[in-house]
C-alpha positions as CSV (number, residue, x, y, z in Angstrom):
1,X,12.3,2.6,-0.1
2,X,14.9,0.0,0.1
3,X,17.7,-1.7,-1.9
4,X,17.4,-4.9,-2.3
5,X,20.2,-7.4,-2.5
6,X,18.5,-9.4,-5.5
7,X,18.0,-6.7,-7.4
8,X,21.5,-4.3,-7.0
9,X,19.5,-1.9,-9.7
10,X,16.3,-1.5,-8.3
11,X,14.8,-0.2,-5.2
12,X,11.3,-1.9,-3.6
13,X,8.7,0.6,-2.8
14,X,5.4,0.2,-1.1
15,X,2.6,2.1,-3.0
16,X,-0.9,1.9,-0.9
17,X,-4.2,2.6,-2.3
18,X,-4.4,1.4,-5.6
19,X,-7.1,1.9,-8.1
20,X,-7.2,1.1,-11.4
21,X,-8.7,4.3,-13.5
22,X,-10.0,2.6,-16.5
23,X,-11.1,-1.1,-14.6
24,X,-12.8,-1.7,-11.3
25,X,-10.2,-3.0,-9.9
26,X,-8.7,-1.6,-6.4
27,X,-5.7,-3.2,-4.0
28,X,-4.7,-2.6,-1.0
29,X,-1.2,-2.0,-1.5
30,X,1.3,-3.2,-4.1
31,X,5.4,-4.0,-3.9
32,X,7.0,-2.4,-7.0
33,X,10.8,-2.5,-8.2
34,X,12.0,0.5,-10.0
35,X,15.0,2.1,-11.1
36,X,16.6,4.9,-8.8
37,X,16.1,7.4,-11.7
38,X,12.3,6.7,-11.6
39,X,12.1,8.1,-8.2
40,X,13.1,11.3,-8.8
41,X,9.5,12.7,-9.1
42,X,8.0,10.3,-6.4
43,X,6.8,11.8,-3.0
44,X,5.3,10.4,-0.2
45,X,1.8,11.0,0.0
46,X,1.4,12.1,-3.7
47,X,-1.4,10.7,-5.7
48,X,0.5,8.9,-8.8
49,X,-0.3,7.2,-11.7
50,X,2.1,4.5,-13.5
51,X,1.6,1.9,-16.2
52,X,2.7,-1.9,-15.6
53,X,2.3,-5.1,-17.2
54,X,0.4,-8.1,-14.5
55,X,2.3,-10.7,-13.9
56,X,1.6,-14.3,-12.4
57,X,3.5,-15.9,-9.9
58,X,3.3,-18.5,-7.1
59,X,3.7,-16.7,-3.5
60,X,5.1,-18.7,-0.6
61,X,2.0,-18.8,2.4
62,X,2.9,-20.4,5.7
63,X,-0.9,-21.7,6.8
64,X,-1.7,-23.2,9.8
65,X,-3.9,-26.2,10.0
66,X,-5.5,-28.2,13.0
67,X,-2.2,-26.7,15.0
68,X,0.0,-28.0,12.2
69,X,2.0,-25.2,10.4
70,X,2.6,-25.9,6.4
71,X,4.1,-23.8,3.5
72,X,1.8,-23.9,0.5
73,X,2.6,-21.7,-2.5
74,X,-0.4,-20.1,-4.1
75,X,-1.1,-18.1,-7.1
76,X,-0.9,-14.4,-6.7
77,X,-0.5,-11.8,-9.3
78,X,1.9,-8.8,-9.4
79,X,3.2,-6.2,-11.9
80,X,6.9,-6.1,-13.6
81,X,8.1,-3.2,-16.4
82,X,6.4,-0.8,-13.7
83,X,6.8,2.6,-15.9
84,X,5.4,6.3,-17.1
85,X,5.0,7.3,-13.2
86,X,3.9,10.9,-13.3
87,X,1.9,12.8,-10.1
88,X,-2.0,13.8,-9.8
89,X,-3.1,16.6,-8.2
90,X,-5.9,14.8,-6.6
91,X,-7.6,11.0,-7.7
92,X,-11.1,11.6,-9.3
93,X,-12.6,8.8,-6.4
94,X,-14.0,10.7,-3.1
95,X,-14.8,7.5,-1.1
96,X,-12.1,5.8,1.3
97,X,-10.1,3.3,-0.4
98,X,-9.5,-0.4,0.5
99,X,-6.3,0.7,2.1
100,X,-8.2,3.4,3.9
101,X,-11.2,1.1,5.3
102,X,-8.6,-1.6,6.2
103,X,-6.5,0.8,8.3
104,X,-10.1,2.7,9.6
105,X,-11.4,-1.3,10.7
106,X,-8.0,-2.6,12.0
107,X,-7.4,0.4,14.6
108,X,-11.5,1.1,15.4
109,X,-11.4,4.3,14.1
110,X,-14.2,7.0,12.9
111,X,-14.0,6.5,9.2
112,X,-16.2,10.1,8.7
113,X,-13.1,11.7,9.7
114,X,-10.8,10.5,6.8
115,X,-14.1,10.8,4.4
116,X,-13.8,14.6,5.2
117,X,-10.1,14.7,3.8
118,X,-8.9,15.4,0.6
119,X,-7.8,12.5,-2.0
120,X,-4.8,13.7,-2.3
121,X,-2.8,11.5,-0.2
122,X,-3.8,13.5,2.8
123,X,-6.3,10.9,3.8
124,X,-3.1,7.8,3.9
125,X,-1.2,10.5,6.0
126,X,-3.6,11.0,8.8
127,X,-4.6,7.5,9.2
128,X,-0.7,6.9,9.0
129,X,-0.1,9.6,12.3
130,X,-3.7,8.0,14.0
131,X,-2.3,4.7,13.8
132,X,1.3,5.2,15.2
133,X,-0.5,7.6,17.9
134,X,-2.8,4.6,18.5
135,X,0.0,2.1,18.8
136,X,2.0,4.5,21.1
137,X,-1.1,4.7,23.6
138,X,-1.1,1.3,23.7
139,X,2.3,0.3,24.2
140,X,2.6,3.0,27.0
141,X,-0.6,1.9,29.0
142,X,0.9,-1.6,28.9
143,X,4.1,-0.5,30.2
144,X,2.5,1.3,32.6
């Protein structure tokens, strides 16, 4: 979590594997703003549930086009008065999130082993300690 200079009373955090319980709707991750005394029962790794109102806004997207790079701003939707945050024990979905499958696909790894986990945030932890192992193997066979 970070303070942001535009917002002096907020902080930006970073939830991951987002579901909507009463919709089928799922994201990968989302950017909220919330007040400092909002966090004071947020832990990373917890499942959580909050309320929010969807908001539309026009994103900035640098695209790059027969070698030509442009800026084009295109719709994208986010949520503002972000509130009611209060912690799950564990989310009432087994399979792996979007978050989850992206992270599985992007690092080639055996998504059988993160079915096996919990949903209780355990599963967004391992693939978290995979990944960084993953990079760290990399990174040191390239430097030799």
């Amino acid at each position: 979590m970070v303070k942001t200079v535009k917002h002096q009373n907020s902080r930006s955090m970073t939830v991951v594997s987002v579901k909507c319980l009463d919709k089928p709707i799922e994201l990968n991750h989302l950017s909220l703003l919330v007040r400092p005394a909002q966090l004071k029962n947020i832990h990373m790794f917890q499942p959580l549930c909050f309320f929010g109102e969807v908001n539309s806004y026009n994103a900035r997207h640098n695209i790059s086009v027969d070698g030509y790079n442009m800026v084009v701003y295109k719709p994208t939707y986010g949520l503002t008065n972000v509130r009611g945050f209060f912690n799950r024990d564990e989310l009432p979905s087994q399979e792996l999130s979007k978050w989850c499958w992206d992270q599985v696909k992007l690092f080639h790894l055996d998504p059988q082993k993160y079915e096996k986990l919990p949903n209780d945030g355990s599963r967004e932890l391992q693939l978290i300690k995979d990944n960084l192992n993953k990079r760290r193997a990399v990174i040191k066979e390239k430097l030799g």
